[in-house]
C-alpha positions, 0 to 999 in steps of 0.5 A, spaced: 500 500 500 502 507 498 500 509 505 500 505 511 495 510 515 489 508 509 484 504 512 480 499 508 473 503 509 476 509 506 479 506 500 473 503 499 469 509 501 473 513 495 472 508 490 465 508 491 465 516 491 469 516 484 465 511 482 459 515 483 461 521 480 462 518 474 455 515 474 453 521 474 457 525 470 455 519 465 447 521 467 448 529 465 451 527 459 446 522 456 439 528 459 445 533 455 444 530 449 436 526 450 432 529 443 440 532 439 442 528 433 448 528 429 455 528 431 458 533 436 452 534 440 454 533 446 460 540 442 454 544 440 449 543 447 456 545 452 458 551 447 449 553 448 451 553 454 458 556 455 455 562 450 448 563 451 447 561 459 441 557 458 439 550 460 438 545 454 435 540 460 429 538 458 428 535 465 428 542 469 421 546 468 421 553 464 421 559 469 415 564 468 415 570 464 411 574 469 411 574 476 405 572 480 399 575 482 400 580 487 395 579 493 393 583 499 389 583 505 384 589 507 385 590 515 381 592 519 382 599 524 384 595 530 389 591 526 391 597 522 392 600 529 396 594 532 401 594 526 403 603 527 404 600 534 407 595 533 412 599 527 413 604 532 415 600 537 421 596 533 422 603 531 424 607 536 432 604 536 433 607 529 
């Protein structure tokens, strides 16, 4: 062994961490290249990502192009009152 001071579990550990990784880049790359054809695919979707910034990934659901619907709560004058005295409260260090 290189390193005396290695136990078998952390060989084995590392082996199973590496092994994972590969697994899961293999995974990323074949989600990359799902619904392209032709050579160089995986080229095209890295240099789409490197210049464009946007995800090819089908998997990841497209993000809305407007924000959400805004809502409010109309408050009554008791609650109106106990929320300046709550401000005013948490104010007064400042």
């Amino acid at each position: 062994m290189p390193d005396e001071h290695v136990s078998i579990l952390q060989s084995l550990g590392l082996a199973v961490l590496a092994f994972a990784a590969v697994v899961w880049s293999l995974g990323l790359l074949g989600r990359m290249r799902r619904g392209r054809s032709g050579a160089g695919s995986l080229r095209l979707t890295l240099r789409t990502l490197w210049y464009t910034g946007r995800t090819p990934l089908r998997a990841l659901p497209h993000q809305r192009q407007f924000p959400p619907h805004l809502e409010h709560v109309e408050l009554t004058p008791t609650e109106r009152d106990a929320f300046a005295g709550l401000v005013r409260q948490l104010s007064d260090g400042r």
